[in-house]
VEXKOL-631040 format. One record per atom (N, C-alpha, C): z, y, x. Coordinates in pm, whole numbers, padded with zeros to 5 digits, always signed. Each point is the difference from the previous one (the first is absolute). Last residue first. Layout:
N
ZYX/...
end
This chain:
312
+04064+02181+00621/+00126+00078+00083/-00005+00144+00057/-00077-00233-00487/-00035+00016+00097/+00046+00013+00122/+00044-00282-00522/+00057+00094+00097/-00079+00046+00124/-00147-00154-00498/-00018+00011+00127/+00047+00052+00068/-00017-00113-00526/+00053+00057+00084/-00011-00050+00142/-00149-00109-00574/+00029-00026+00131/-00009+00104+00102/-00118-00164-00543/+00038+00096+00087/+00065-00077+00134/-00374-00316-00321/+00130+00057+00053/+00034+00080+00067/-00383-00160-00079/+00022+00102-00087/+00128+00048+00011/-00172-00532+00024/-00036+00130+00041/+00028+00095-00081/+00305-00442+00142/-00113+00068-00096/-00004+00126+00043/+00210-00470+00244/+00059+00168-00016/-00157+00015-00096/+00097-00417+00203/-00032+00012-00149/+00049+00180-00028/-00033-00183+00457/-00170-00009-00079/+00044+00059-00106/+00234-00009+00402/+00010+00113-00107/-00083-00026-00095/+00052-00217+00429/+00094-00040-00105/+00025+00088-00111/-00293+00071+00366/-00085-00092-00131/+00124-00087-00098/+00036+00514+00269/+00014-00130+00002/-00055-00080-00056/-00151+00489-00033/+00126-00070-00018/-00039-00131+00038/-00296+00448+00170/+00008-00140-00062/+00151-00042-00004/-00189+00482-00028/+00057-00033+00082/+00073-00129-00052/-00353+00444+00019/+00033-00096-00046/+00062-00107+00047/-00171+00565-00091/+00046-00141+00152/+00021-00122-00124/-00203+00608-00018/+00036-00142-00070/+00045-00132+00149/+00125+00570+00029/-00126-00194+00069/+00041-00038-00080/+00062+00571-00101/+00041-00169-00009/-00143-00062+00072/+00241+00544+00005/-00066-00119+00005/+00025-00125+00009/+00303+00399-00035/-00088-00124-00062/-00086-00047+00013/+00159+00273+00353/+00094-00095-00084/+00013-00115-00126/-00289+00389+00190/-00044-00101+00010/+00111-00120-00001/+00100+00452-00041/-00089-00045-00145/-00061-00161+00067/+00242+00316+00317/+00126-00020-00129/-00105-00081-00100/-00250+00161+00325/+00089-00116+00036/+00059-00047-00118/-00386+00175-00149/+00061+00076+00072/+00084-00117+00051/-00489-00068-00201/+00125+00008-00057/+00075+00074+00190/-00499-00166-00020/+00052+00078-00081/+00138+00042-00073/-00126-00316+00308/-00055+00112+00056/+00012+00085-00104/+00039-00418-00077/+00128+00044+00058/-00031+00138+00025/-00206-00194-00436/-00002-00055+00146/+00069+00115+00103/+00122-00219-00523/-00083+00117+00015/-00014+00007+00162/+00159-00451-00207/-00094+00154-00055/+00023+00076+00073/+00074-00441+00199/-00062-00051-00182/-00042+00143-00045/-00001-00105+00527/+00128+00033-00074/-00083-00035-00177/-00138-00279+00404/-00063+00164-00011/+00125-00013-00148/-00060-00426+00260/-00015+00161+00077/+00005+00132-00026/+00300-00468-00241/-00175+00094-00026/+00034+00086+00129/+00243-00531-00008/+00034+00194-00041/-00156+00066+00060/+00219-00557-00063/-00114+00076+00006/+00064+00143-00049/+00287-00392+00102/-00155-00044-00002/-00109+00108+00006/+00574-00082+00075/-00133+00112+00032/-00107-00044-00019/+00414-00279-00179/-00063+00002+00138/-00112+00106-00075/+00528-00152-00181/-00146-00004-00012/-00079+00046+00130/+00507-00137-00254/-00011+00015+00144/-00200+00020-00016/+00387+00071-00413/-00055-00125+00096/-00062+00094+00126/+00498+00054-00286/-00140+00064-00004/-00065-00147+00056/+00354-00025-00372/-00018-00008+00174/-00133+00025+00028/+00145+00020-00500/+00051+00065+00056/-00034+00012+00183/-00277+00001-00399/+00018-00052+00098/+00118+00063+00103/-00261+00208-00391/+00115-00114-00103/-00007-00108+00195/-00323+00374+00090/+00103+00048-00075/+00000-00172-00052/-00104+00022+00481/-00095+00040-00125/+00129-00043-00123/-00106+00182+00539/+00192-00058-00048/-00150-00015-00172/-00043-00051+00566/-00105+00009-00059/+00151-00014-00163/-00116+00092+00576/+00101-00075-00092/-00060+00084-00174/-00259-00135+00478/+00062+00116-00062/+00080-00104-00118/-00320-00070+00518/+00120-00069-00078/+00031+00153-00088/-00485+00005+00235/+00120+00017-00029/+00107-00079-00062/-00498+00003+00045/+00071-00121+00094/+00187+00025-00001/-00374+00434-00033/-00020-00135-00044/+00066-00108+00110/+00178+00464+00004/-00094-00072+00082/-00037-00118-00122/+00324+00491+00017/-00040-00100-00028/-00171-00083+00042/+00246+00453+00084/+00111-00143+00044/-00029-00102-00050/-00268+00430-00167/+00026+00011+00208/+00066-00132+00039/-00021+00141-00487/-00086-00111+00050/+00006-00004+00108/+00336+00261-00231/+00073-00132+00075/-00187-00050+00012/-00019+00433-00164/+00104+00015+00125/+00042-00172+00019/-00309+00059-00371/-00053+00059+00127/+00089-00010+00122/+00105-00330-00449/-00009+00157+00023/-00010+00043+00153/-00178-00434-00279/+00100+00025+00080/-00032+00167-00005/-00066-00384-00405/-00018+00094+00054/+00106+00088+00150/-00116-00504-00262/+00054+00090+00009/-00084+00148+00084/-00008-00562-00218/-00072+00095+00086/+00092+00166-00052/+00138-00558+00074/+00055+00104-00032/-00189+00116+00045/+00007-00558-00087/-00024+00108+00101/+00054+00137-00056/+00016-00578-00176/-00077+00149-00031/-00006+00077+00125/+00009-00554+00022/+00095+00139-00014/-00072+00130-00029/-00312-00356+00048/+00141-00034-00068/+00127+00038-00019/-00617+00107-00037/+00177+00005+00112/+00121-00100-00053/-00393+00334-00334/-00013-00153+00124/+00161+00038+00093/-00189+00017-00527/+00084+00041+00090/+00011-00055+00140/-00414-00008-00380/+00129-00061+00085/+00033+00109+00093/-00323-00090-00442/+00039+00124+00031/+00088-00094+00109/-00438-00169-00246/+00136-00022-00011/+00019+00138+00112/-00445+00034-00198/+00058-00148-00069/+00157-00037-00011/-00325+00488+00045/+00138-00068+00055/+00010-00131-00050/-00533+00256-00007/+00139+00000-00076/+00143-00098+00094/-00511+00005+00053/+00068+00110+00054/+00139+00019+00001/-00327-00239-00329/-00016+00056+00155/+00076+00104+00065/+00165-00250-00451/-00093+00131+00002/+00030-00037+00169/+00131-00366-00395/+00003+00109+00078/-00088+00052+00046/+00158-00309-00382/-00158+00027+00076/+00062+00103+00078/+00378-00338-00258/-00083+00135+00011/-00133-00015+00076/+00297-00360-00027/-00081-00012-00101/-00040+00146-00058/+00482+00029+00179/-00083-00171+00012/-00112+00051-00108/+00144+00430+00205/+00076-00088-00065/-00103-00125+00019/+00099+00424+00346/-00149-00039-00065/+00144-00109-00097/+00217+00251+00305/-00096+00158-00073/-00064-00086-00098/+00443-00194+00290/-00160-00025-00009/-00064+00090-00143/+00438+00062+00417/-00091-00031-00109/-00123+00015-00010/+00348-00075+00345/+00052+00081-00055/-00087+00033-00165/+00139-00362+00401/-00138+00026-00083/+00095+00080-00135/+00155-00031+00526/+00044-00027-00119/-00154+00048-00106/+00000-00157+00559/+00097+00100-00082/-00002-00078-00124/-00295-00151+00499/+00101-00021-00133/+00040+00134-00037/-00519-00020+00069/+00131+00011+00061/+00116-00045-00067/-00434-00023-00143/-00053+00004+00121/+00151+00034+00088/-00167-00301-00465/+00098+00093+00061/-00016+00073+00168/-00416-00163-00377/+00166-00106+00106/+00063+00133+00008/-00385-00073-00379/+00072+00098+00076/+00114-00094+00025/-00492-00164-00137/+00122-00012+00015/+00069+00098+00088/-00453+00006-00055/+00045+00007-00136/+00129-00057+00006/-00232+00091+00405/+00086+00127-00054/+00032-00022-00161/-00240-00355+00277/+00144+00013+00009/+00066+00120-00075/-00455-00056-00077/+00041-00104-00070/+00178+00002+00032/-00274+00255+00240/+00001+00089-00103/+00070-00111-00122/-00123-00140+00450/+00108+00098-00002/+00019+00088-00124/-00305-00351+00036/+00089-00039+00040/+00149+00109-00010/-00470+00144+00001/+00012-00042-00169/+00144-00088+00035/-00148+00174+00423/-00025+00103-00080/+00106-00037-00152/-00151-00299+00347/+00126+00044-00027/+00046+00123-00104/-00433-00204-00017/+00122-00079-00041/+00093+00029+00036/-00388+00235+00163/+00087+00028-00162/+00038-00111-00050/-00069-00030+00446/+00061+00150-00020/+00048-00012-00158/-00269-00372+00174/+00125-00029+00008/+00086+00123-00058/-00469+00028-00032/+00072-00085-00075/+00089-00004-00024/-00180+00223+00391/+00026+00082-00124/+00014-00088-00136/-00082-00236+00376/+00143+00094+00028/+00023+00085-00101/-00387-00317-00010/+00108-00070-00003/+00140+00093+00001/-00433+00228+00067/+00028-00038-00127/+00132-00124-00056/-00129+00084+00455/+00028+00169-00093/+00040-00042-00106/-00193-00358+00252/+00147-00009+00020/+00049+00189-00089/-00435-00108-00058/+00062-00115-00069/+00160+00089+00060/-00325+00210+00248/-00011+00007-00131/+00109-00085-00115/-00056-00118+00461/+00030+00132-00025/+00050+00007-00139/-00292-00324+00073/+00133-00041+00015/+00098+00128-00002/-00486+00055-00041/+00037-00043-00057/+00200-00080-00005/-00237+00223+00381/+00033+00104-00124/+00013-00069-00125/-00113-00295+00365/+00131+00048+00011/-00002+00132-00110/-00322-00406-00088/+00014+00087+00035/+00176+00060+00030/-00157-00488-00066/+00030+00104-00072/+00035+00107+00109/-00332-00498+00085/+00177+00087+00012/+00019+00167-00146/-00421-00339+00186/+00078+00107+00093/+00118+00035+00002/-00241-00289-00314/+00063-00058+00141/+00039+00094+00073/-00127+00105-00404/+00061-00083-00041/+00101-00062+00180/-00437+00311-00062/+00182+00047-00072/+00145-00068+00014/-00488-00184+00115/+00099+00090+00117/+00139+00074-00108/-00291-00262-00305/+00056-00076+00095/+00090+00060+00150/-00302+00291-00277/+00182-00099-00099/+00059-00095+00092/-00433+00199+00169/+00100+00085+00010/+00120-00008-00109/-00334-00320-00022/+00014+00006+00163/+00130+00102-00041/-00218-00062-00383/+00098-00092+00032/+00051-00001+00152/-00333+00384-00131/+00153-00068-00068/+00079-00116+00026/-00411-00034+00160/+00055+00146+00115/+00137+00012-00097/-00334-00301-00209/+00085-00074+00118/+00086+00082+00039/-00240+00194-00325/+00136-00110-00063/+00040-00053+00122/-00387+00270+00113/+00130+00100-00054/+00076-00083-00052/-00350-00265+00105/+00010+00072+00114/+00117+00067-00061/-00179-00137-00390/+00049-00118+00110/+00044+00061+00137/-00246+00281-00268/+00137+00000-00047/+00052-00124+00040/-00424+00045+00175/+00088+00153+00025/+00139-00043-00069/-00343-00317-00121/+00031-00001+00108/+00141+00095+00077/-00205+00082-00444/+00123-00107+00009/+00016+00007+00126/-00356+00253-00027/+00120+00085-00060/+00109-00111+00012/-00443-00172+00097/+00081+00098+00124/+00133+00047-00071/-00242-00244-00306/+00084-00087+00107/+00036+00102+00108/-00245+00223-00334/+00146-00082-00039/+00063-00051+00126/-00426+00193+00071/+00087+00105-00050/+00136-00063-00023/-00361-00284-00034/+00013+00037+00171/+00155+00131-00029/-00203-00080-00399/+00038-00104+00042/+00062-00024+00153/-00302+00371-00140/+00158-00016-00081/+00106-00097+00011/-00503+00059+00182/+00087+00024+00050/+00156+00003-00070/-00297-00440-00124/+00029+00145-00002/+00056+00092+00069/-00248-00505+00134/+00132+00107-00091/-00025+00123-00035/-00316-00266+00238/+00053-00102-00104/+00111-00005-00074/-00245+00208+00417/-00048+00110-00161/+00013-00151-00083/+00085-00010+00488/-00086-00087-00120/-00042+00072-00015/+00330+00157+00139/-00093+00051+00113/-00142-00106-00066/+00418-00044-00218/-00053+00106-00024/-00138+00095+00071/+00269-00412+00077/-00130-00063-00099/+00011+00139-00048/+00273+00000+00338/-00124-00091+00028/-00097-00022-00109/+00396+00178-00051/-00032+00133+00054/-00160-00071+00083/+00333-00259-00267/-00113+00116-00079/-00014+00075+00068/+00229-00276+00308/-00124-00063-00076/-00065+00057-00131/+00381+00196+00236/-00120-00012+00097/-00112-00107-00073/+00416+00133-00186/-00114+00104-00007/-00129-00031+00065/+00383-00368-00027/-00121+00005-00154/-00077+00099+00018/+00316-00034+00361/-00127-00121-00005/-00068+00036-00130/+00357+00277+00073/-00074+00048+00092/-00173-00135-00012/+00359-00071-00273/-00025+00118-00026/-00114+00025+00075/+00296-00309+00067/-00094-00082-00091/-00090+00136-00007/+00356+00131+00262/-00114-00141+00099/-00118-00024-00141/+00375+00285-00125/-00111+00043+00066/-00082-00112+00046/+00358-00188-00230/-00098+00009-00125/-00125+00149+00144/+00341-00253+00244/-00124-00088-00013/-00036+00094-00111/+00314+00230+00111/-00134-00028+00118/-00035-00117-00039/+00330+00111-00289/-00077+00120+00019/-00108+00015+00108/+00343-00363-00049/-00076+00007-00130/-00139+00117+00019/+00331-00036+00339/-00069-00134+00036/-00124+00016-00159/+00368+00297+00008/-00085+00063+00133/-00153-00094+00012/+00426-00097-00318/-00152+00131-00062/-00073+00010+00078/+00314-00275+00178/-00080-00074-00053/-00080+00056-00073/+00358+00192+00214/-00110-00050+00138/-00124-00093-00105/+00388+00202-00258/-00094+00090+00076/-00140-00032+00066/+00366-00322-00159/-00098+00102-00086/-00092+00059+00059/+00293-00089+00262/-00053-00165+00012/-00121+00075-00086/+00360+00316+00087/-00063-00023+00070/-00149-00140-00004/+00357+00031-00339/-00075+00119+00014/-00077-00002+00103/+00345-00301+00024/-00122-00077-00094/-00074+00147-00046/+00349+00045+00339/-00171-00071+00039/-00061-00057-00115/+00266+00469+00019/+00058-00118-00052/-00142-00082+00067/+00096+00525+00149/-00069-00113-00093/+00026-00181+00019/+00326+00455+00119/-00128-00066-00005/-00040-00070-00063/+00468+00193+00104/-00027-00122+00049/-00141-00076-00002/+00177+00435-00081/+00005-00035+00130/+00006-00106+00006/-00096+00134-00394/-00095+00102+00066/+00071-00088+00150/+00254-00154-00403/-00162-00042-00005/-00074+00104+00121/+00399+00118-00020/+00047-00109+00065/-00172-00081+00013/+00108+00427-00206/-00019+00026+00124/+00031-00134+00061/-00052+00044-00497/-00074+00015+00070/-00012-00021+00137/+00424-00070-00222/-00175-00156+00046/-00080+00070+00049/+00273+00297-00095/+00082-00061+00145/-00106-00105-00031/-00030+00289-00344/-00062+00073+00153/+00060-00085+00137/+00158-00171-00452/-00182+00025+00025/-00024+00058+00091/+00454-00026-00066/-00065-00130+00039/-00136+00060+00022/+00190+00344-00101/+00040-00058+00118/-00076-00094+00018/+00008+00102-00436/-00097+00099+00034/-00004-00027+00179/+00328-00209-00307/-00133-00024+00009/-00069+00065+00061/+00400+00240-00022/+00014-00130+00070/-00148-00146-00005/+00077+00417-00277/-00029+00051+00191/-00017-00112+00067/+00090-00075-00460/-00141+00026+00013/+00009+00054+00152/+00362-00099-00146/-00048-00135-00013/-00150+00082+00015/+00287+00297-00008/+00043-00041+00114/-00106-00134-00028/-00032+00237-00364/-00079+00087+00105/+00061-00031+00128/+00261-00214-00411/-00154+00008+00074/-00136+00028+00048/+00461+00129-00023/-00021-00176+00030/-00093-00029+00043/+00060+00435-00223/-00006-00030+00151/+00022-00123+00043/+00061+00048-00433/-00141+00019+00038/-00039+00093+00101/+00435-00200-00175/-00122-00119-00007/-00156+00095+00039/+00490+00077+00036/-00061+00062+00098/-00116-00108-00015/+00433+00302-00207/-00111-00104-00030/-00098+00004+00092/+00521+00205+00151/-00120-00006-00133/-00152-00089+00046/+00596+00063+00125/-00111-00083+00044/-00104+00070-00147/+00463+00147+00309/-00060-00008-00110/-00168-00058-00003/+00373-00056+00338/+00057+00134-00134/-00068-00041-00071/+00101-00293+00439/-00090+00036-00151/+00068+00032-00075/+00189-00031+00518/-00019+00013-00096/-00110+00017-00094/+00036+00128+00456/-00045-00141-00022/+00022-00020-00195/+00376+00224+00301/-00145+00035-00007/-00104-00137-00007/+00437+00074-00328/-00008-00009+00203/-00157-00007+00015/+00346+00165-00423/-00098-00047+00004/+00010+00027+00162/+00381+00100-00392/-00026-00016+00127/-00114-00093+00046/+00052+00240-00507/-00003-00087+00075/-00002-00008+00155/-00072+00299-00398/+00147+00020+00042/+00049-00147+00087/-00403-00080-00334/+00009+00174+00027/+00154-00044+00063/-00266-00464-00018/+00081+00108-00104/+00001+00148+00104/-00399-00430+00104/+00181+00047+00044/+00003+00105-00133/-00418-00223-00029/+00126-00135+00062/+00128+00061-00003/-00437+00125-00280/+00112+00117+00094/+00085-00084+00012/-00569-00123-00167/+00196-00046+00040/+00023+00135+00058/-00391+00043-00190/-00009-00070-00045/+00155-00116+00046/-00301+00492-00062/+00122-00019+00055/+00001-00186-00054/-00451+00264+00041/+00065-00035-00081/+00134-00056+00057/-00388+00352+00217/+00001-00164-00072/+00152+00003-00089/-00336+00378+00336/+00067-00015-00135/-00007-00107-00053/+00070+00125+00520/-00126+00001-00065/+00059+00011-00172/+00255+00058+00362/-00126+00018+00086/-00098-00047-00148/+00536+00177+00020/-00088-00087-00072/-00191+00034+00094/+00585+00039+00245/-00146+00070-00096/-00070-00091-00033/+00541+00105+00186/-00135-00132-00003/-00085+00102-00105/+00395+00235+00261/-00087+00014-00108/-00150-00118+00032/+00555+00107+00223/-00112-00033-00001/-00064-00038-00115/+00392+00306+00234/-00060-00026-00113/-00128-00042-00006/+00436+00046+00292/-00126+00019+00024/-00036-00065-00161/+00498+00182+00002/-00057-00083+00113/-00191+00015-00033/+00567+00238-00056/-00161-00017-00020/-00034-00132+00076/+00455+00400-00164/-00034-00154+00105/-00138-00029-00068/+00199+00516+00027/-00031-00120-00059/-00053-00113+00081/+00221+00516+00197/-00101-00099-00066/+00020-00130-00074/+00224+00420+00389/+00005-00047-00102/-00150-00077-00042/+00323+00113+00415/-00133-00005+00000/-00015-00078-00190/+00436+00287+00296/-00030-00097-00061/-00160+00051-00028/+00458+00070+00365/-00113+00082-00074/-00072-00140-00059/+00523+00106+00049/-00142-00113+00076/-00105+00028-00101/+00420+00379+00142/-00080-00084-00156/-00078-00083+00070/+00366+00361+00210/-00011-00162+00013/-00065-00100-00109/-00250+00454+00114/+00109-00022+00059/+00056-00190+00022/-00334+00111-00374/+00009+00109+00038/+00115-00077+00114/-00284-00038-00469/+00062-00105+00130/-00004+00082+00137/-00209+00127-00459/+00172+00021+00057/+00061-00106+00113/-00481+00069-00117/+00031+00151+00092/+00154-00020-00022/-00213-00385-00245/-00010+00025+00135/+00058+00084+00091/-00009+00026-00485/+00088-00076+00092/-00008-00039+00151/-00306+00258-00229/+00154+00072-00007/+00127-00064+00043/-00469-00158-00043/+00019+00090+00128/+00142+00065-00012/-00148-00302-00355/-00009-00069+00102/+00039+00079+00145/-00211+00148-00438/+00134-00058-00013/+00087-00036+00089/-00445+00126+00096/+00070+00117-00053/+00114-00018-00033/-00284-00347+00063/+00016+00015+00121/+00076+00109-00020/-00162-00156-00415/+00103-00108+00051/+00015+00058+00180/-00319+00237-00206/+00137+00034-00120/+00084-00116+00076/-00398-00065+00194/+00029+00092+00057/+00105+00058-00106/-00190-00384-00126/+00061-00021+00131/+00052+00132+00057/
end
């Protein structure tokens, strides 16, 4: 670039008096680079290289059976944390409840029988018509009758009270972070199709049908826009008169009638060496890159083309 700006200043410095000073450069446009997010297998390229593509477009599609299904597994994984949190706020069912109330009913008559059988070896021990060992048993059952009722009592409050609020908490977390990595595995399932994210021209595809590509790597290359854009270089003494939004006349070589283009964008800061260091006579060269959109009746103009920028 800087051998092509050296070429470039000599003609410049002759425009001189009655010369229309000229902003030299090539016609361009934005160069958009689709990327490979993971390493799969090219498996369609719907459009051809040198194709006018609109945004939305499918460039290129790779295999996407096993993110399928790691989306089919996020997507189970939802349901289950969504019954969970539906089984928790809606409680215990009444044929659970019914259960319950009937361990409660089971577990106090086997104490009732309990408490009646100690007290009568505890009558014929005061005999001496048992053993203490014997006496020893029935208290011990007794006791574990007493502790089976107090279980079933406190199953049964479980049941009727309701579900704890840190328990619902809990659930709905686990319902959201479900949901997360399904979008998660959702969005990684879309990136195995490259759309077009702008119109231009699909300038090319790097990967062939039925390659493995590489993370990271270019899938399709696009030209975005639909008219190119002159970018040029302005020389120091005409940036003072120019504004983004400008009307400039715009001449690109094998054309004979110029076109008419608009100021889209010029750099703050000169391209080399910075002002403060050069003399008047030297800051003459300095260059603004600018750029300066053609018409969209210009689509089929190609890039690279020399071109000329009148200034005023």
């Amino acid at each position: 670039m800087r051998y092509l700006l050296c070429l470039l200043l000599p003609l410049l410095s002759a425009c001189d008096g009655n010369s229309q000073p000229l902003a030299l450069g090539t016609l361009e446009r934005d160069r958009i680079a689709h990327t490979a997010t993971t390493n799969e297998i090219v498996v369609e390229l719907p459009v051809a290289p040198g194709s006018h593509v609109s945004k939305g477009t499918i460039l290129v599609k790779l295999d996407n059976t096993l993110q399928q299904a790691e989306v089919d597994k996020a997507t189970a994984e939802v349901a289950r944390a969504q019954a969970n949190l539906e089984k928790l706020r809606n409680g215990a069912r009444e044929e659970e409840v019914a259960a319950a109330t009937a361990r409660v009913a089971g577990t106090r008559a086997a104490l009732i029988e309990s408490r009646a059988n100690y007290r009568r070896i505890l009558n014929l021990k005061q005999q001496q018509l048992v053993s203490q060992a014997e006496l020893d048993r029935v208290l011990a059952a007794k006791d574990a009758a007493q502790a089976n009722l107090q279980s079933a009592q406190e199953a049964l409050l479980l049941l009727t009270n309701g579900t704890r609020e840190e328990d619902l908490r809990a659930a709905e977390a686990s319902l959201k972070s479900a949901q997360a990595s399904l979008t998660i595995q959702t969005k990684r399932l879309a990136d195995l199709t490259i759309i077009a994210t702008r119109d231009g021209i699909l300038d090319n595809l790097p990967w062939n049908l039925g390659e493995r590509v590489t993370a990271g790597s270019p899938l399709a290359i696009v030209l975005a826009g639909k008219a190119p854009h002159a970018r040029v270089y302005i020389p120091e003494p005409y940036r003072i008169n120019l504004n983004v939004g400008d009307s400039l006349t715009i001449h690109v070589d094998g054309l004979e009638e110029a076109i008419t283009g608009t100021l889209s964008w010029i750099a703050t800061e000169p391209a080399f060496t910075p002002y403060y260091a050069l003399n008047q006579e030297e800051r003459a060269r300095l260059m603004y890159l600018a750029e300066v959109q053609l018409p969209d009746s210009q689509a089929n103009l190609p890039n690279g083309i020399p071109t000329q920028v009148e200034l005023p």
